[in-house]
C-alpha positions as CSV (number, residue, x, y, z in Angstrom):
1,X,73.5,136.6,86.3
2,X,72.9,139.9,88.5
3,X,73.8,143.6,87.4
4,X,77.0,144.4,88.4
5,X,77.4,147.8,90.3
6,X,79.4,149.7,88.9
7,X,79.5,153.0,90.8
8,X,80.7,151.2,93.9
9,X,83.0,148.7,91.4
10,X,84.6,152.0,90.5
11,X,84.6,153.8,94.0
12,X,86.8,151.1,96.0
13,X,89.1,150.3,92.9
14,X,89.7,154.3,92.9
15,X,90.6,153.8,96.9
16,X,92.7,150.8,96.0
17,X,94.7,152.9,93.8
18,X,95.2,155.9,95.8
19,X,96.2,153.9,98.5
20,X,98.8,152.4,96.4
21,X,99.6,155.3,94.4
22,X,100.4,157.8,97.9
23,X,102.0,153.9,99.0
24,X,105.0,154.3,96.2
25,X,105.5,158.0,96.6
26,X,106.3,157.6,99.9
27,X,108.6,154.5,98.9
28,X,110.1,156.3,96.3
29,X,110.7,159.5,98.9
30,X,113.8,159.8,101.3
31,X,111.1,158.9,104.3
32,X,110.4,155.2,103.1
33,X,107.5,153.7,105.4
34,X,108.6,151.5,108.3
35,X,107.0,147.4,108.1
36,X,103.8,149.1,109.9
37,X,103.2,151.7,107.3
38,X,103.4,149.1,104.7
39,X,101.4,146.6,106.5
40,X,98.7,149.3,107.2
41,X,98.5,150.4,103.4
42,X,98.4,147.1,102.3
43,X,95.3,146.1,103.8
44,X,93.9,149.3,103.0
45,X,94.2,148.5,99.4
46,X,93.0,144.9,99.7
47,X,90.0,145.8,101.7
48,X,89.1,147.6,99.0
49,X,90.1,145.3,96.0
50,X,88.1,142.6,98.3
51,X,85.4,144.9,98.5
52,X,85.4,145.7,94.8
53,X,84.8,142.0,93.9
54,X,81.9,141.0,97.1
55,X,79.8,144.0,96.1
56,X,79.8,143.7,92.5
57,X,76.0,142.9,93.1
58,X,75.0,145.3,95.9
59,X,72.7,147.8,94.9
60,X,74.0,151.4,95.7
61,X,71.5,152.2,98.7
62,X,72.5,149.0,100.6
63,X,76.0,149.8,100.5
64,X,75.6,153.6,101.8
65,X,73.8,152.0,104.4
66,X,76.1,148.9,105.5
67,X,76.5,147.3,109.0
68,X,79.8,146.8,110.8
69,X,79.3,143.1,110.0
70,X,78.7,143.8,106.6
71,X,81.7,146.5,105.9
72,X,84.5,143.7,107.7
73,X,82.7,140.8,106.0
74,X,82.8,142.6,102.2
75,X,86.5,143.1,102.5
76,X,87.6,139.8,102.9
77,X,89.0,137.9,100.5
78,X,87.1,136.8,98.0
79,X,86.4,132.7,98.3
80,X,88.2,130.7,95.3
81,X,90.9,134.1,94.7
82,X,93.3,131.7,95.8
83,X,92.3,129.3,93.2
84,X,93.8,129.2,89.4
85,X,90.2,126.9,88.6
86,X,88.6,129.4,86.4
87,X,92.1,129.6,83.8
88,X,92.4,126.0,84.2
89,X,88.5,125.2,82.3
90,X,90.1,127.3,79.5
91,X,92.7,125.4,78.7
């Protein structure tokens, strides 16, 4: 099992949040985000909850130094998310 990275872990679930976070304010404000907005801050967040998860193993100077390729690729979503597998072995 690699090392997990936690600097850059850490660094896209803090944008995830913020995202979020500024996301609700403006929800919770009299100028509510039009379906754009929403759609726009949503995939904010998830690129970087994707991201989050396909770096876990990157070491630190490869990800300051990432290609296009690399940067749309990481913040996909993560194969087998969409699977409920891993709670199912525990049962």
């Amino acid at each position: 099992m690699e090392n997990l990275n936690w600097q850059i872990i850490l660094s896209n679930i803090r944008e995830a949040r913020e995202e979020l976070q500024e996301l609700e304010n403006l929800i919770n404000s009299s100028e509510q985000p039009v379906e754009i907005e929403l759609e726009l801050s949503l995939r904010h967040a998830y690129h970087h909850m994707n991201s989050a998860w396909n770096i876990r193993n990157i070491e630190t100077e490869k990800y300051t130094n990432i290609t296009e390729a690399e940067f749309k690729a990481w913040g996909t979503f993560p194969l087998g998310f969409d699977s409920l597998e891993i709670l199912e072995k525990d049962k």
